[in-house]
C-alpha positions as CSV (number, residue, x, y, z in Angstrom):
1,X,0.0,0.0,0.0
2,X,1.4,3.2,-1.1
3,X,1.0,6.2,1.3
4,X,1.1,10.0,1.2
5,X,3.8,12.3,2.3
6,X,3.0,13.2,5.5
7,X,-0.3,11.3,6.1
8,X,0.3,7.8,7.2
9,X,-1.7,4.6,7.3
10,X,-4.0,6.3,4.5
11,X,-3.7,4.9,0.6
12,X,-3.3,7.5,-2.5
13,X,-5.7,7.5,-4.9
14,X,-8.2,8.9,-7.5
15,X,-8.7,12.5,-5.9
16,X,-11.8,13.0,-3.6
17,X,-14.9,14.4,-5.9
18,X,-15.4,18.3,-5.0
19,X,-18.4,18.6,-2.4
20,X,-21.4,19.9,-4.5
21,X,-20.3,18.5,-7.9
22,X,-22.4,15.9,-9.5
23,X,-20.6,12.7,-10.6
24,X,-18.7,13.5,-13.8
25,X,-21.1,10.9,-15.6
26,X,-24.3,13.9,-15.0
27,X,-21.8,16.9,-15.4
28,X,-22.5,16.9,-19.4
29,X,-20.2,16.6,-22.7
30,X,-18.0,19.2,-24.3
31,X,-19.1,19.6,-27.6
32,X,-16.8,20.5,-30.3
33,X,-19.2,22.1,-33.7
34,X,-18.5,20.8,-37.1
35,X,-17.3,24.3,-38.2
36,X,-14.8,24.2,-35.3
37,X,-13.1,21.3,-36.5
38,X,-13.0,22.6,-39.8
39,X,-10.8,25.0,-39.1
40,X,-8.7,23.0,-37.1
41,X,-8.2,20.2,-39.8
42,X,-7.9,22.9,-42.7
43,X,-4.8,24.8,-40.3
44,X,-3.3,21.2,-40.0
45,X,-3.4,20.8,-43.6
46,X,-2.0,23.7,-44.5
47,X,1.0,22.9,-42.0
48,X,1.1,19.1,-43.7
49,X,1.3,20.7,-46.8
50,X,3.5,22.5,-46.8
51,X,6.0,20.1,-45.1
52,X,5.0,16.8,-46.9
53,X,4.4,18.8,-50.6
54,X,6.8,21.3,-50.2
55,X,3.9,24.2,-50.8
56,X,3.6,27.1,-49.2
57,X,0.8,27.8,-47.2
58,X,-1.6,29.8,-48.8
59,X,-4.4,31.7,-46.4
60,X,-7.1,32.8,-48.6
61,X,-8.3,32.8,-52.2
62,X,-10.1,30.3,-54.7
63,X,-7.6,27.9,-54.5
64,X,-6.6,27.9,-50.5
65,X,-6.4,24.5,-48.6
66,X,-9.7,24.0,-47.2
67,X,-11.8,21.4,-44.9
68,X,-15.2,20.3,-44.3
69,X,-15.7,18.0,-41.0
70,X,-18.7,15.7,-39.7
71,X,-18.7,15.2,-35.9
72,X,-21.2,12.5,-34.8
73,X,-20.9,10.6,-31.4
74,X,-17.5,11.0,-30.4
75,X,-15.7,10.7,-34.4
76,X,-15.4,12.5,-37.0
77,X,-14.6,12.4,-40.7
78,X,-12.9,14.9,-42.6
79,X,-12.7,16.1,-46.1
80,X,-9.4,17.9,-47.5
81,X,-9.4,19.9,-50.5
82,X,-6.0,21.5,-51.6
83,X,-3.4,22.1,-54.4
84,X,-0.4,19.9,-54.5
85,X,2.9,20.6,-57.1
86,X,4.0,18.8,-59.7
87,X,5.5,16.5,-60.1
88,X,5.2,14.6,-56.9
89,X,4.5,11.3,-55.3
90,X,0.3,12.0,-55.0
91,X,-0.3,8.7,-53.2
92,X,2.7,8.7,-51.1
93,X,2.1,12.5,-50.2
94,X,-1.5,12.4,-49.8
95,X,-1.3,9.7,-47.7
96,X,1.2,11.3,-45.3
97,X,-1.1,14.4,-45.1
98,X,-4.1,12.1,-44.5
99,X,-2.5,11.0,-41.5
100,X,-0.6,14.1,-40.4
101,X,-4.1,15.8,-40.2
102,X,-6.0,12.9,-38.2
103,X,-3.2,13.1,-35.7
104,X,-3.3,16.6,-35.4
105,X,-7.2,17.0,-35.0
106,X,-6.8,13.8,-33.1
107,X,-4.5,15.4,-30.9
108,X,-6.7,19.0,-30.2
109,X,-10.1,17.7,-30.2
110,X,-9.9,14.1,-28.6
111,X,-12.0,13.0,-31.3
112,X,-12.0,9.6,-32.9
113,X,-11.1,10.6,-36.5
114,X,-12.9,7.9,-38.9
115,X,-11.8,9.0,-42.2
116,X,-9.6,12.0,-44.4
117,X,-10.9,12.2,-47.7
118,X,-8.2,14.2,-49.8
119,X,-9.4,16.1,-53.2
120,X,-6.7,17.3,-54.9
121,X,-8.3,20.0,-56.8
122,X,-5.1,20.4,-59.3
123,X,-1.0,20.1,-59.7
124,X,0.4,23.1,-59.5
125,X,4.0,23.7,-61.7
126,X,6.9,26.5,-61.0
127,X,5.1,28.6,-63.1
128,X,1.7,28.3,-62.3
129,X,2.9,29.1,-58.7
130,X,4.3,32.8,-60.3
131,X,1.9,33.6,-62.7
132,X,0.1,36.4,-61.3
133,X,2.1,37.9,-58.6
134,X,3.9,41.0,-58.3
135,X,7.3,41.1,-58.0
């Protein structure tokens, strides 16, 4: 039996309940919104991105990185839709975002993420990347 510092004879242990609280069970759920998560997953996109594709991250316009997200009972799914360059490895790299972006939300939310559905909406070349910006 494993005792406290100063308090002998008495075992350590899950940390009395506050008085007046209801058991954590009646206390209620934290509920994350669908829009919420969105964000989240479209900012850990634009991260994975630009590390696994080598992109920078764009923040607005037509063809930003954005995210759509479906929170039901504790999971959620995702869907990614983004630019990638070309050439690249699209499997190997959409794959890697797929994941990088589960963990992530994974990680911020504590939500179950079920699925990442990736669109690439179009390869992007050198020159695509330059056309239109002033230099």
């Amino acid at each position: 039996m494993k005792t406290r510092p100063g308090s002998p004879g008495k075992a350590s242990g899950p940390p009395a309940p506050a008085p007046g609280l209801p058991p954590p069970a009646e206390r209620g759920a934290t509920v994350i919104p669908d829009r919420v998560v969105a964000r989240i997953a479209t900012q850990a996109a634009r991260t994975a991105q630009a590390r696994r594709a080598a992109v920078p991250p764009d923040r607005g316009g037509p063809t930003a990185t954005s995210a759509s997200a479906a929170v039901r009972t504790g999971s959620v799914r995702l869907h990614l839709t983004m630019d990638l360059p070309y050439p690249t490895d699209i499997p190997h790299v959409c794959e890697r975002i797929q994941q990088d972006v589960a963990e992530r939300v994974a990680q911020l939310t504590g939500l179950r993420v079920g699925e990442v559905l990736l669109t690439v909406r179009r390869l992007v070349t050198a020159a695509d990347g330059s056309r239109g910006r002033v230099q």
